[in-house]
VOTOR-459058 format. One line per field, with one value per residue (C-alpha): y, x, z negated. Coordinates in nm, 2 decimals. Layout:
BEGIN
north (Y; ...)
east (X; ...)
up (Z; ...)
***
This chain:
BEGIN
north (10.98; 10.92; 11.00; 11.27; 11.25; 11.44; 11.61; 11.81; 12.00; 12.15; 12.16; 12.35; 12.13; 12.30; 12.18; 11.80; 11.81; 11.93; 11.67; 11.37; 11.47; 11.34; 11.00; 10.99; 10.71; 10.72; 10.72; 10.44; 10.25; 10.39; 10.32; 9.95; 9.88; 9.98; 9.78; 10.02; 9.95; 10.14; 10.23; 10.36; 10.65; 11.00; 11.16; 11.54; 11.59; 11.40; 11.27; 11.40; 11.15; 11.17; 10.83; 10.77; 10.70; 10.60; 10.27; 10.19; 10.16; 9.95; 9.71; 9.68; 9.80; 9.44; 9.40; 9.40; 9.71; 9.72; 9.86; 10.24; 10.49; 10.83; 11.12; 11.39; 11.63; 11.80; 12.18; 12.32; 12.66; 12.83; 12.72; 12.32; 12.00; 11.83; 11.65; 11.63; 11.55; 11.23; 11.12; 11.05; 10.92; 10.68; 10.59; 10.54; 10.34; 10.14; 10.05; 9.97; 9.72; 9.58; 9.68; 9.76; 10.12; 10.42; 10.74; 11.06; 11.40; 11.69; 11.95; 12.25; 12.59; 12.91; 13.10; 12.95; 12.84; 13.24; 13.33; 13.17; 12.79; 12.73; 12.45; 12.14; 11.86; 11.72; 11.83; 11.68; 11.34; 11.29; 11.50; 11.44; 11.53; 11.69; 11.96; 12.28; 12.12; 12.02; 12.33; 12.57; 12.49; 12.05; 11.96; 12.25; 12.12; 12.44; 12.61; 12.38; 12.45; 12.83; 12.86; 12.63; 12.84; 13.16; 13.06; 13.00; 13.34; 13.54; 13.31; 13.43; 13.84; 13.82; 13.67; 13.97; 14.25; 14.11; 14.07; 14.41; 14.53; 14.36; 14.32; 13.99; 13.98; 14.02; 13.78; 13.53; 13.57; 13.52; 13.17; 13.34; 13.22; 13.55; 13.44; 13.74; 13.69; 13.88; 14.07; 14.10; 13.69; 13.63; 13.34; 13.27; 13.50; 13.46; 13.29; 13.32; 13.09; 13.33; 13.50; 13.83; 14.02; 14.34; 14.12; 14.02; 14.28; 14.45; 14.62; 14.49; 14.64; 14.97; 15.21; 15.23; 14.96; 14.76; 14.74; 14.48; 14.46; 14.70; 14.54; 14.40; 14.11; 13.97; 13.67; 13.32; 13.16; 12.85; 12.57; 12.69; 12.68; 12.41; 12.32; 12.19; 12.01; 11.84; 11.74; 11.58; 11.35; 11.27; 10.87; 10.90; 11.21; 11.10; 11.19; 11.50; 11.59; 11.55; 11.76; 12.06; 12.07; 12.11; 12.42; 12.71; 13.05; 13.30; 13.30; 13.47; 13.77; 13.53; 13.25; 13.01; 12.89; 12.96; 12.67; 12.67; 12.36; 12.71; 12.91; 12.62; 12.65; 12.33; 12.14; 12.37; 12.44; 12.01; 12.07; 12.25; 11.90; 11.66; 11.60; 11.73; 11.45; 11.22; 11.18; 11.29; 11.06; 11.17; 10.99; 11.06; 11.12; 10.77; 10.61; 10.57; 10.62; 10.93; 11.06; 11.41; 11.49; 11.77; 12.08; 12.22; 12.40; 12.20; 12.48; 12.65; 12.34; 11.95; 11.99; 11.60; 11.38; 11.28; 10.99; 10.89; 10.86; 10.69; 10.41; 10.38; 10.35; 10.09; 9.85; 9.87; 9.87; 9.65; 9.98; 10.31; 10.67; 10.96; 11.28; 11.53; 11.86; 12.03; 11.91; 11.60; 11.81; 11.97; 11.72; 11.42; 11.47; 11.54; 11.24; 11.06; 11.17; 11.31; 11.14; 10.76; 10.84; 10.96; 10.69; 10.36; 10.31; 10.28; 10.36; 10.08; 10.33; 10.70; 10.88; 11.19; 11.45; 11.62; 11.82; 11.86; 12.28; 12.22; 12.12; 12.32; 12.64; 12.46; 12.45; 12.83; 12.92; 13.24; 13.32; 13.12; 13.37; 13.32; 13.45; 13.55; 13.32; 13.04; 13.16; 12.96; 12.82; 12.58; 12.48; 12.40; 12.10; 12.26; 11.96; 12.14; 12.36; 12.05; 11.86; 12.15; 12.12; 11.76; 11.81; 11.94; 11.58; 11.40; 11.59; 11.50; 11.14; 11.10; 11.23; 10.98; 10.69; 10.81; 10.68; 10.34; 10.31; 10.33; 10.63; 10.60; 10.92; 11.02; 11.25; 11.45; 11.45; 11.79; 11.76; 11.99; 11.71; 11.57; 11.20; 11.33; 11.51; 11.22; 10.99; 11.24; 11.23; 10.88; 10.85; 11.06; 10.88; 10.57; 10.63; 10.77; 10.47; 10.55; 10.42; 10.58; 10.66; 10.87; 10.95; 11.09; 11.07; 11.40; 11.35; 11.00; 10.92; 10.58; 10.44; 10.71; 10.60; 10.22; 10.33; 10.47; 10.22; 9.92; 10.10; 10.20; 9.79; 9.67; 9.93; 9.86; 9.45; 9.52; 9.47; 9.86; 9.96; 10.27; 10.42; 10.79; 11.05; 11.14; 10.98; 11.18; 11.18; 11.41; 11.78; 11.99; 12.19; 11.90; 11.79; 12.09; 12.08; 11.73; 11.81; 12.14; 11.92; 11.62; 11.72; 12.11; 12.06; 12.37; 12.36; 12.44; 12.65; 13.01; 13.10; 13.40; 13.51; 13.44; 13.16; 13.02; 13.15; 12.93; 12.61; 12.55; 12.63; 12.34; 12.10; 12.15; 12.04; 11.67; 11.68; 11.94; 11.80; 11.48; 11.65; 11.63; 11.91; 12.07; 12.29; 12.58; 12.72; 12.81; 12.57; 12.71; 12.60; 12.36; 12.67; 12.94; 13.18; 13.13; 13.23; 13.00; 12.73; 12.35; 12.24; 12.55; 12.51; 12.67; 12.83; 12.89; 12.79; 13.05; 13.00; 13.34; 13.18; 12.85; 12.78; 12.52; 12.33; 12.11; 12.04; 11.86; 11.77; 11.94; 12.23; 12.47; 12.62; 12.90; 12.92; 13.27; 13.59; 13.29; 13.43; 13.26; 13.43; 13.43; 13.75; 13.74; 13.82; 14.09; 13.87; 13.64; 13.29; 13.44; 13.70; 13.42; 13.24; 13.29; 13.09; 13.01; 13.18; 12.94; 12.65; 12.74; 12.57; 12.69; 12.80; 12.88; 12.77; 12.65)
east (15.01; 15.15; 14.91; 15.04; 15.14; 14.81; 14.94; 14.70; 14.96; 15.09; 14.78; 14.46; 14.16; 14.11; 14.41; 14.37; 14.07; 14.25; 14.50; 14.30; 14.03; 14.21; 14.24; 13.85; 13.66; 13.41; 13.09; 12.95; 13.25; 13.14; 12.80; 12.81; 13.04; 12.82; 12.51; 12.34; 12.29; 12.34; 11.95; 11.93; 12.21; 12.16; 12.49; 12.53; 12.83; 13.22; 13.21; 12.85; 12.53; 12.17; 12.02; 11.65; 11.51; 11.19; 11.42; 11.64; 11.36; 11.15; 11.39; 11.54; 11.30; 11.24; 11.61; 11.66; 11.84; 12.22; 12.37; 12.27; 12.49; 12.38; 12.70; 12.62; 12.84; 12.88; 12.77; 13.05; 13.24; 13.12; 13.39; 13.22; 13.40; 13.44; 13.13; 13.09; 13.47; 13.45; 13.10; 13.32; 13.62; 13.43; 13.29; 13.66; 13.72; 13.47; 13.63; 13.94; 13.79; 13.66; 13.29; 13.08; 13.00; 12.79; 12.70; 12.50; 12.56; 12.37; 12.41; 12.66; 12.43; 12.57; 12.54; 12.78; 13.03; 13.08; 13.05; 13.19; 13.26; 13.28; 13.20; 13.05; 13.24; 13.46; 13.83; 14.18; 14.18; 13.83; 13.62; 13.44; 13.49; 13.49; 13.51; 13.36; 13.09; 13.01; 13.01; 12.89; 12.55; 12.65; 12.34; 12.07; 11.86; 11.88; 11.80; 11.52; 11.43; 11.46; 11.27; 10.99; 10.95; 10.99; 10.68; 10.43; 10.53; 10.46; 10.13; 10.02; 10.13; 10.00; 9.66; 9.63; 9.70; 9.45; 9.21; 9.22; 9.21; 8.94; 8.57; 8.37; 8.23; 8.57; 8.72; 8.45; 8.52; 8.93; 8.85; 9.00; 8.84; 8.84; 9.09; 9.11; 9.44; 9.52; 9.82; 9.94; 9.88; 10.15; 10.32; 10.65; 10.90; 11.10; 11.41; 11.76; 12.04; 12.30; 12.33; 12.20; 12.09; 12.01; 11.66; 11.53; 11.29; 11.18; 10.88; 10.74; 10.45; 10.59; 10.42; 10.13; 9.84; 9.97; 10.32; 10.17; 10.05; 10.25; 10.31; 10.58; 10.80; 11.13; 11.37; 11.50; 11.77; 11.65; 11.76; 11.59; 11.23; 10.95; 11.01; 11.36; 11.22; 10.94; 11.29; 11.43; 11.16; 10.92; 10.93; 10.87; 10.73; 10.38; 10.48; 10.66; 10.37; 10.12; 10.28; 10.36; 10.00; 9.93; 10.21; 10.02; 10.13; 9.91; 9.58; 9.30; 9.06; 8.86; 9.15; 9.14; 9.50; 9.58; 9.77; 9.96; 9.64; 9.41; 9.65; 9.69; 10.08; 10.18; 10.12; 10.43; 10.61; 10.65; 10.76; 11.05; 11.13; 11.11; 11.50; 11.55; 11.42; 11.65; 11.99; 12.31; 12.62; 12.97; 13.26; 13.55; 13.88; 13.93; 13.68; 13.38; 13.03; 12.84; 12.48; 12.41; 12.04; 11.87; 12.02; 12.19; 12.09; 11.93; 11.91; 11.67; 11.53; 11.55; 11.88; 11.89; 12.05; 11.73; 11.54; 11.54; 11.92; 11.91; 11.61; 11.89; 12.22; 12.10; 11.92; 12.27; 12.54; 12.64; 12.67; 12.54; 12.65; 12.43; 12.46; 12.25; 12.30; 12.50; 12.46; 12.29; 12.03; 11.90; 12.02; 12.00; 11.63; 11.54; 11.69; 11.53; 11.18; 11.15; 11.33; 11.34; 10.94; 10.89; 11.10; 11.09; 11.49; 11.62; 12.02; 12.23; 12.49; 12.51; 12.89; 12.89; 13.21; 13.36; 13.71; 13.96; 13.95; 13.53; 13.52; 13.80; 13.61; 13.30; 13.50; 13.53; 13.80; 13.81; 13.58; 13.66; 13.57; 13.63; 13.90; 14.10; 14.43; 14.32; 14.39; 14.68; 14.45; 14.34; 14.71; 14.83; 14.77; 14.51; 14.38; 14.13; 13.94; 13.92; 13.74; 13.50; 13.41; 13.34; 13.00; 12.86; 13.02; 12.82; 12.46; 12.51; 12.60; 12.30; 12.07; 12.16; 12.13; 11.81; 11.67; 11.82; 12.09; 12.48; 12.68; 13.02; 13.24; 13.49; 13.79; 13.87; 14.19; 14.43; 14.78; 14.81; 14.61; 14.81; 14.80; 14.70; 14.39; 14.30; 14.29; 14.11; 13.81; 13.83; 13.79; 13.50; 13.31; 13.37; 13.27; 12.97; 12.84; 12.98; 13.27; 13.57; 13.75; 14.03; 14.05; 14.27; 14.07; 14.11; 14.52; 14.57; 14.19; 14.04; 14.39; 14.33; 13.99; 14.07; 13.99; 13.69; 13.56; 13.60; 13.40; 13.14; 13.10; 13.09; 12.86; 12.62; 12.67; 12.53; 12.12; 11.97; 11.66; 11.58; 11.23; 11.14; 11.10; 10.73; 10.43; 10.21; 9.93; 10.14; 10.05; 10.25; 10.30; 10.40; 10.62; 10.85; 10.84; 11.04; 11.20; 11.33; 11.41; 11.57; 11.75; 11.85; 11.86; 11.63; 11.43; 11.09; 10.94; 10.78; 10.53; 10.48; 10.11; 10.16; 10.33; 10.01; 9.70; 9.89; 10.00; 9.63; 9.49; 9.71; 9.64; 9.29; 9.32; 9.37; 9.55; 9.81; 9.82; 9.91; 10.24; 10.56; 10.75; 11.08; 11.26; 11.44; 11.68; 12.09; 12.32; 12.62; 12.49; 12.23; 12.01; 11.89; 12.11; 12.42; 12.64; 12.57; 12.85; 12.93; 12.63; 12.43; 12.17; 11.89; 11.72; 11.39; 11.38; 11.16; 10.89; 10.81; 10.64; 10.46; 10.50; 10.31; 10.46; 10.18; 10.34; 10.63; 10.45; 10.57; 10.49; 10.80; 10.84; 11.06; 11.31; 11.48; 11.60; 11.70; 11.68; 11.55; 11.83; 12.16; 12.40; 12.70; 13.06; 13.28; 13.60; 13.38; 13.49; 13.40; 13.73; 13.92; 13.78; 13.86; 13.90; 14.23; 14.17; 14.37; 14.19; 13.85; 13.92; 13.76; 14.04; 14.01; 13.64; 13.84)
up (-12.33; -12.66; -12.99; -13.16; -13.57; -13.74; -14.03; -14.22; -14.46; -14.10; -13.91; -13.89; -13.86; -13.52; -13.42; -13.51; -13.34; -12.98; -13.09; -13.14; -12.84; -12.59; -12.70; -12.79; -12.67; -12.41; -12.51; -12.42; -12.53; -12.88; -12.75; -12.68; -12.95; -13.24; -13.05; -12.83; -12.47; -12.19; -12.13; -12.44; -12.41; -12.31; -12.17; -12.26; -12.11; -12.14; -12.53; -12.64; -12.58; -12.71; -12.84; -12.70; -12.99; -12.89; -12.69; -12.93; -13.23; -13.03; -13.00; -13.31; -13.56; -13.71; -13.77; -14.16; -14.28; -14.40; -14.69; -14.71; -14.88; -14.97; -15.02; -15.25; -15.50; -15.83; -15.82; -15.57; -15.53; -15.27; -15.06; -15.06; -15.18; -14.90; -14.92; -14.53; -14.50; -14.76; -14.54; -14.26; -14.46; -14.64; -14.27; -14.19; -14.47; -14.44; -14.08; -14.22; -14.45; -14.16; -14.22; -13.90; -14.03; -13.88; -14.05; -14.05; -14.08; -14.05; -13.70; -13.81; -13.87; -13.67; -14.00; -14.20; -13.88; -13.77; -14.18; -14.44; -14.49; -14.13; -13.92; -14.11; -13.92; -14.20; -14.24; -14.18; -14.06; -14.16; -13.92; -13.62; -13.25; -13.01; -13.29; -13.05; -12.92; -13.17; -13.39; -13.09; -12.92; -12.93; -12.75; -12.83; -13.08; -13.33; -13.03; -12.97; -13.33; -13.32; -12.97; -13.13; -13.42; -13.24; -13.00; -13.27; -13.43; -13.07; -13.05; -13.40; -13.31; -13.01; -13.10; -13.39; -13.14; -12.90; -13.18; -13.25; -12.88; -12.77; -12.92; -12.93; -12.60; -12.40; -12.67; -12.55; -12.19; -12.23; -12.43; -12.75; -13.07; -13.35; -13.62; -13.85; -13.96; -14.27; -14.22; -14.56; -14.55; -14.28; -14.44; -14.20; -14.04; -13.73; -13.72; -13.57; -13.68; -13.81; -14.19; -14.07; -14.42; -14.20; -14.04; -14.42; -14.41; -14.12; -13.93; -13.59; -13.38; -13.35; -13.06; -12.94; -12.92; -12.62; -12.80; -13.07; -13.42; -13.66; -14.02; -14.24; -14.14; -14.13; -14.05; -14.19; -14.09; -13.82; -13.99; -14.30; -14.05; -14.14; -13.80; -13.90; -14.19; -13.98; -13.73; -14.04; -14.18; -13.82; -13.79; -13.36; -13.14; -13.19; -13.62; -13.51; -13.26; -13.52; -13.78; -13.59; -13.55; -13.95; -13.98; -14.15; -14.03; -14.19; -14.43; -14.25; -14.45; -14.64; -14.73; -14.44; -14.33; -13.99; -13.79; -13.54; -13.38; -13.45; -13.21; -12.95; -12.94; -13.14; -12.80; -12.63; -12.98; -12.89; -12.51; -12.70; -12.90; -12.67; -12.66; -13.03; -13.16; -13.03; -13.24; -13.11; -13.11; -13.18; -13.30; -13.56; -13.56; -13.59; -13.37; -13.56; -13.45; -13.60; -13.59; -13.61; -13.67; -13.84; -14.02; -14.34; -14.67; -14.92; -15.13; -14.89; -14.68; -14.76; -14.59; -14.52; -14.20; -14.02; -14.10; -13.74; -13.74; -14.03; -13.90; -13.64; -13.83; -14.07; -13.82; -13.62; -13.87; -14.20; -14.36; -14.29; -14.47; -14.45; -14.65; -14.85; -14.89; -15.18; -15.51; -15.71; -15.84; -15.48; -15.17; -15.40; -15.56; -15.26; -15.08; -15.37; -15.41; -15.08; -14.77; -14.93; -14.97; -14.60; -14.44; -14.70; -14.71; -15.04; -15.12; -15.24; -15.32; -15.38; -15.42; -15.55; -15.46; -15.72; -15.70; -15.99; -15.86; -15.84; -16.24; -16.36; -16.20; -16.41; -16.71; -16.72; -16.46; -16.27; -15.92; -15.62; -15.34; -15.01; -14.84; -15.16; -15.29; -15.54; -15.90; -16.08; -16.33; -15.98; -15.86; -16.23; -16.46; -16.74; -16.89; -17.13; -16.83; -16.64; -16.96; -17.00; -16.67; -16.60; -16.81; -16.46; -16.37; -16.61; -16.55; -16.16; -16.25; -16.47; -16.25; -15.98; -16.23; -16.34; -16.02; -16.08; -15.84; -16.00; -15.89; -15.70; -15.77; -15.53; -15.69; -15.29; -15.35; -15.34; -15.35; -15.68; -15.85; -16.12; -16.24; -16.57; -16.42; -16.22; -16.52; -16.73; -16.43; -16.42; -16.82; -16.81; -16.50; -16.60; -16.96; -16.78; -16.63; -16.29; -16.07; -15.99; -15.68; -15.60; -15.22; -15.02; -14.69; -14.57; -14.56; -14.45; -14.28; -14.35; -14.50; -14.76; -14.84; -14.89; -15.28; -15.23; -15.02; -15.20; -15.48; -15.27; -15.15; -15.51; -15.60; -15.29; -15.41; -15.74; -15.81; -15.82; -15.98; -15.75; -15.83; -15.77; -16.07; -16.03; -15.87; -15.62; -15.82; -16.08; -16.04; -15.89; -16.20; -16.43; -16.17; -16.14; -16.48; -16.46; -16.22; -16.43; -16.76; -16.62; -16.33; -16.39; -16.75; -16.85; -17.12; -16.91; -16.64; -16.61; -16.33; -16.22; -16.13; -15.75; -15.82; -16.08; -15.85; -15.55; -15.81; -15.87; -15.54; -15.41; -15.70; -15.63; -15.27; -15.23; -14.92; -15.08; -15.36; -15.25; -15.11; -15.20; -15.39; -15.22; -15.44; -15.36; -15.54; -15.58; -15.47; -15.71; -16.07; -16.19; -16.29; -16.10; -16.18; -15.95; -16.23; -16.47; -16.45; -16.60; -16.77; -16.90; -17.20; -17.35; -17.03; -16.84; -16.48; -16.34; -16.04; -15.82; -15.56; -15.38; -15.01; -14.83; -14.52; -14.47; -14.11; -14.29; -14.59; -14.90; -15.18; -15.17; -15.52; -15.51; -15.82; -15.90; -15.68; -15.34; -14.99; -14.74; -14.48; -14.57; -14.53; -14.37; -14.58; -14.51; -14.36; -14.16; -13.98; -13.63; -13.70; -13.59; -13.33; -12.96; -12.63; -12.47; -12.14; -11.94; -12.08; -12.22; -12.52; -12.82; -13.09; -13.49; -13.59; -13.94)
***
């Protein structure tokens, strides 16, 4: 069978995908070729395979680590930048230089896939197959996460129903141990993994007393679950075992947290893991060897590539790609002062995605909405709305030379980019202490990201500096207030009353106050409010609440009017998608 000519311009990415599948390589060809033996691979099927994680560290966890690059972006639209697209071009690249290259990428949510953005595989010639599988179910670890979750939230309704059905003495005899959860004090709702706005806020229990405990609740979206977080940053089972055990559902009637140890479900919640925690391999258009690990939105969750994968990817490869969620000031900080803290990697390289339709939108051009024809001002050479707008390109480059390391941009190229744009974005990153790249990975695959690459190498060569931005021993308070002046740019931070009572409670705790802080706010500006583009000034960056995920082992501030479930658009992705009959192939996720 001849390969067919991938052309992007004509094709949807859909389409490559079919095209290229059949000529993927087996897996444990990919396997074997990037260093992993044949013991150590889990087959899920024709061109999917779980890594045993617990095998393959044991082995090789004395190896010294290779160059690890980080991939994060400028403030997008809310269409993306192609941040997950120039991941695996720059792993493409990298293979054309003739660098022994892995990468990691975070598993494809069901929200956004049947919403929005669709699937989170990459795009053009710089995506990752097989594409269905890999955005519908791959191998069931956001199910995993979603059952976990799910069963400590029936274990904690369940125990307050029986609670209030039965007095001491039967209590006593069933072996249950009175926890008198406080209903108002229910901390976590229960998830599902699509952008349902209708389960925000709901009421359970309804009926009579055998029907369960009647009170306020709601739903998140799974991969925004503390389980999901604990999945990103556990080191081994035994780490991931352990810190189920310290979730907190609920505060009981005189303050006590509520665990999932005190409900005896973190034991099963694991059952549900036991494969979830090992990495999935896939492979790129091209051939190259990807981990997917872990979930998706940083501005909800740490949104990271697992640590695991990445432990893996660096021992195995000369250089190793993993990406953060959205922006420099969410996915990045927290890559920074959260993931590189967990797991003791430090990046030799970060590139940060910026588009010339990204900054000019910064600079002051109209809405990008989904669904609706780009505005003129996007497809047209406008050199002064592209100058306003690379000031949201500066504040993401310094951020990432604040922790020491140099920042790699990477222009994803359009074909409406002029040369004159170009220049102008190369003028302002390079005058900004960064280096430049203009890519063209998602039209031409790693030959389009030859640029990019041999920035990123140089930039990995050179003698970094990394060091995080606060201690541990900082407050919690003080350090959202650094976080707040020198990442978001505000010029300081308001509490609300719930948000005060909980910020000293956990600073006078040493075990929670030892934690890190994961910050949740918008993904579409550097503030809180999404409509505040390029580089706003003179703002407040106000706190409404504290969460504590003690399982995964961070403070969540909570910045502005965020939900913790997405809602699903009017013209969603899943309009599109259908099966070929005949075939059983998966047509139109994007």
């Amino acid at each position: 069978m001849k390969r067919p000519v991938l052309d992007p311009t004509k094709m949807k990415d859909w389409q490559i995908a079919e095209a290229a599948e059949p000529f993927m390589k087996p897996t444990m060809q990919l396997a074997t070729e990037m260093g992993l033996l044949e013991s150590e691979v889990i087959p899920m099927g024709r061109h999917l395979a779980k890594v045993d994680q617990r095998m393959v560290m044991d082995r090789i966890r004395s190896r010294p680590a290779g160059k690890y690059i980080d991939v994060t972006a400028i403030t997008p639209t809310p269409l993306g930048e192609g941040k997950t697209t120039t991941t695996i071009g720059l792993v493409e690249g990298l293979s054309v230089l003739g660098k022994s290259v892995s990468g990691a990428i975070r598993q494809p949510s069901g929200g956004p896939t049947f919403n929005i953005k669709g699937s989170a595989a990459g795009g053009g010639i710089s995506q990752c197959i097989p594409l269905a599988p890999f955005s519908i179910r791959m191998t069931g670890d956001i199910d995993s996460i979603t059952n976990a979750h799910n069963l400590a939230m029936v274990a904690l309704t369940s125990r307050m129903q029986h609670e209030r059905n039965y007095d001491d003495a039967r209590l006593a005899r069933t072996g249950i141990r009175r926890l008198n959860v406080d209903p108002q004090r229910v901390m976590v709702k229960w998830c599902i993994d699509f952008c349902a706005q209708a389960l925000r806020q709901i009421t359970i229990g309804r009926g009579g007393k055998m029907d369960g405990f009647e009170m306020d609740s709601g739903f998140q979206i799974s991969v925004g679950s503390e389980v999901m977080a604990i999945l990103a940053v556990s080191k081994d089972l035994r780490d991931l075992r352990q810190r189920l055990a310290k979730m907190v559902l609920a505060y009981d009637r005189d303050g006590g947290e509520v665990t999932t140890a005190d409900l005896k479900v973190d034991g099963a919640m694991a059952a549900w893991l036991v494969d979830a925690i090992n990495p999935t391999l896939v492979q790129t258009v091209e051939g190259q060897p990807i981990f997917v690990h872990a979930g998706p939105f940083a501005n909800i969750a740490i949104g990271q590539s697992s640590i695991i994968a990445d432990e893996i990817g660096t021992r195995l490869s000369e250089y190793h790609v993993t990406e953060s969620g959205f922006a420099a000031d969410i996915g990045f900080e927290k890559f920074w002062n959260l993931k590189c803290r967990f797991s003791g990697l430090k990046p030799n390289a970060v590139v940060v995605v910026a588009t010339v339709r990204a900054l000019k939108m910064h600079g002051g051009g109209p809405a990008v909405k989904p669904g609706v024809k780009l505005d003129e001002a996007y497809v047209k050479e406008n050199l002064g709305l592209l100058e306003k707008g690379c000031e949201n390109l500066i504040a993401h480059i310094e951020i990432v030379k604040k922790s020491g390391v140099r920042p790699v941009v990477c222009l994803n190229g359009f074909h409406t980019d002029t040369e004159a744009e170009i220049a102008l974005v190369r003028k302002v990153a390079e005058q900004s202490g960064a280096y430049m790249a203009f890519s063209q990975h998602w039209l031409k695959g790693g030959e389009g990201a030859r640029e990019l690459s041999e920035a990123v190498i140089a930039a990995a060569n050179e003698k970094s500096n990394f060091k995080f931005l606060y201690d541990l021993r900082m407050p919690h308070r003080q350090r959202i207030e650094l976080i707040a002046k020198e990442i978001y740019g505000a010029d300081g931070v308001s509490f609300s009353e719930v948000a005060l009572e909980k910020a000293k409670r956990f600073e006078a705790d040493p075990e929670t106050a030892a934690m890190g802080t994961c910050m949740v706010k918008t993904h579409l500006s550097l503030s809180h409010d999404p409509e505040l583009k390029g580089r706003p000034k003179g703002w407040t960056l106000p706190i409404r609440d504290l969460l504590v995920y003690r399982g995964a082992g961070f403070v969540v501030p909570v910045a502005g009017d965020i939900k913790l479930m997405p809602g699903t658009a009017s013209e969603p992705a899943f309009n599109n998608i259908d099966i070929d009959v005949e075939t059983g192939r998966v047509k139109g996720l994007f």
